[in-house]
C-alpha positions in Angstrom: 2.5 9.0 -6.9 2.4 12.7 -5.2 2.4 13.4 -1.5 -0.9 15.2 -1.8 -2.5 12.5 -3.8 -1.7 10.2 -0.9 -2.8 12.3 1.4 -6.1 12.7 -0.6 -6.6 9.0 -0.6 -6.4 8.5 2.3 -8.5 11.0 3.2 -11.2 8.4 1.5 -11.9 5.5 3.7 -12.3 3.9 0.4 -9.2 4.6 -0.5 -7.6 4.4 2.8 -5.3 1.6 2.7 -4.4 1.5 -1.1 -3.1 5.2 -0.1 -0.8 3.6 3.0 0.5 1.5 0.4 1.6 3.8 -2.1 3.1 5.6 1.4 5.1 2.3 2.2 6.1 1.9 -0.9 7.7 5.8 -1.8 8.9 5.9 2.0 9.9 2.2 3.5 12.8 1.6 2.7 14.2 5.4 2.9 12.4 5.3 6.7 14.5 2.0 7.4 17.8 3.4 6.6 17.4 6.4 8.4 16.2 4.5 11.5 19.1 1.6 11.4 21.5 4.3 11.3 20.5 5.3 14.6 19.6 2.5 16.3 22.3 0.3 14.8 21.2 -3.2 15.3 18.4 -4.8 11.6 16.0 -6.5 14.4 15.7 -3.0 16.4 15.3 -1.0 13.2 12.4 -3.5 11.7 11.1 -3.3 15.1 11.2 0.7 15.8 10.4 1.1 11.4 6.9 -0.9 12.3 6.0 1.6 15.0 6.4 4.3 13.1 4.2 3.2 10.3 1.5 2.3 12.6 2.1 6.1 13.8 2.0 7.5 10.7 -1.4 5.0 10.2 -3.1 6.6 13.2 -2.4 10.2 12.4 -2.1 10.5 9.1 -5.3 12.1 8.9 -4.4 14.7 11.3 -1.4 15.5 8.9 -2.0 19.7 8.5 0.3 19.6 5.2 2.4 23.1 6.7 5.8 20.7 6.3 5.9 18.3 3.2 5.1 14.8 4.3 8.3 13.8 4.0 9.8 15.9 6.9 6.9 15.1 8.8 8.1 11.2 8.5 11.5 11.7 8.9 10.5 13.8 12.6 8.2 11.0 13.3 11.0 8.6 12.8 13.2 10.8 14.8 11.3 10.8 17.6 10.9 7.3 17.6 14.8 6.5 17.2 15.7 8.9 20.3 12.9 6.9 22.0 14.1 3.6 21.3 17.6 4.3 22.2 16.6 6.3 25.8 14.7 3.1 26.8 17.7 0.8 25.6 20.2 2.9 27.5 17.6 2.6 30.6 17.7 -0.6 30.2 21.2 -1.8 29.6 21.9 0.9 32.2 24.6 2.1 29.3 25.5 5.5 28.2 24.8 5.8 24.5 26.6 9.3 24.6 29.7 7.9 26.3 32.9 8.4 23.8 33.3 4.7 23.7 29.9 4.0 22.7 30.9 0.5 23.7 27.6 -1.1 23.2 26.0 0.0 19.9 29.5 -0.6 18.8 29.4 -4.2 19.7 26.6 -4.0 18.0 27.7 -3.0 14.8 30.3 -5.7 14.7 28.2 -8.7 15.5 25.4 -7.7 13.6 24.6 -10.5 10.8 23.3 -8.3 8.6 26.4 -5.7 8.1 27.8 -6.2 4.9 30.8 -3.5 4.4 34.5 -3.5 4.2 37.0 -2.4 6.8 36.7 1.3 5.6 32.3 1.2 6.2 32.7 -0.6 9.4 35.3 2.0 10.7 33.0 5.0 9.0 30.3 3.1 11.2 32.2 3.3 14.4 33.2 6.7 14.1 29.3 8.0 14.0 29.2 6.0 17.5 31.5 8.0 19.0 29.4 11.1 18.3 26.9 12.8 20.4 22.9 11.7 19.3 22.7 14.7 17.7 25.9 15.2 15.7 25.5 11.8 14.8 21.2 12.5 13.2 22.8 15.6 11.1 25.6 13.9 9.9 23.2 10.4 8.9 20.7 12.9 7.3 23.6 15.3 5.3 25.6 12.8 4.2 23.7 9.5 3.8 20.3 10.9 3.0 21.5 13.7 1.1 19.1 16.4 2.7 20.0 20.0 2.6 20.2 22.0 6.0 16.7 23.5 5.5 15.4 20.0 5.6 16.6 19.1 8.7 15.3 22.1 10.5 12.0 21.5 9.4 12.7 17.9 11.2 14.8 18.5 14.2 13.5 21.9 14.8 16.5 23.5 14.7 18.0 26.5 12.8 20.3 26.0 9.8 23.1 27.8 11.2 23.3 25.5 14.4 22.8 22.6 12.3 25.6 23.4 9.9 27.8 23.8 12.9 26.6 20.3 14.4 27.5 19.1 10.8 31.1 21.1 11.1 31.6 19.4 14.1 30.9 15.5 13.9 32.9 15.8 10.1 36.2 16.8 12.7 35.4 14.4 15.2 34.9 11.8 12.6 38.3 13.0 10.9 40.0 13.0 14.1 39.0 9.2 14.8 40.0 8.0 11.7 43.7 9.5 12.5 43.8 8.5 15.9 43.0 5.1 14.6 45.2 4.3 12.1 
């Protein structure tokens, strides 16, 4: 189903929740993934995925339809994930931006529901050694497979600093792999 036809049904209240349905059902899982790659840990990503359905619930509606829905998500989910992970660092009272990045790290490795080989896990340790940002364009040009324009509709920022964000994390990442060989 179309983004505008959504968007049209749930402009009916009839309609209404058939219409979050067919949303949950084109954006769930893509949503998911983009959220546990920021915030790491399956429980924290279900948790932080839920609110931002029940965002997207309550202001739906309100949606102008100048961005494609999509973008609007993904910003939504954004949001959210730097959120999340500004209350867990107040929290823990732990530097998510630290090089070491000891905790999401931990994390990673004890997390039950992490399924790669040696090669993922180290991919996965290397993003946690970037800086929030570095690490969203990198998740969202590599994993997600959005082009640059894409992203500045989400983040707000312009192509040309995003392609250097993107320059960067890809040396940082190189570096860590050949530092830890």
């Amino acid at each position: 189903m179309e983004d505008a036809q959504i968007i049209a049904m749930f402009a009916e209240e009839s309609t209404r929740e058939a219409a979050f349905k067919h949303l949950l059902k084109k954006y769930q899982q893509k949503i998911y993934w983009h959220v546990r790659r920021m915030v790491i840990d399956h429980d924290d990503a279900d948790d932080v995925t839920q609110d931002i359905f029940v965002k997207v619930w309550r202001n739906l509606d309100k949606f102008r339809e100048d961005s494609q829905l999509y973008t609007w998500l993904y910003r939504i989910a954004t949001n959210e994930c730097i959120t999340f992970l500004n209350k867990k660092k107040q929290k823990q009272n732990v530097s998510l931006d630290d090089e070491s990045s000891s905790y999401l790290s931990e994390t990673l490795a004890d997390g039950a529901y992490f399924n790669g080989d040696k090669a993922q896990m180290k991919l996965q340790q290397a993003l946690l050694t970037l800086p929030e940002k570095q690490r969203l364009v990198f998740n969202m040009k590599y994993f997600e497979d959005l082009k640059y324009e894409e992203i500045s509709d989400i983040l707000g920022t312009s192509v040309g600093a995003l392609k250097a964000s993107y320059h960067l994390a890809v040396k940082k990442i190189e570096q860590f792999f050949n530092s830890n060989d």
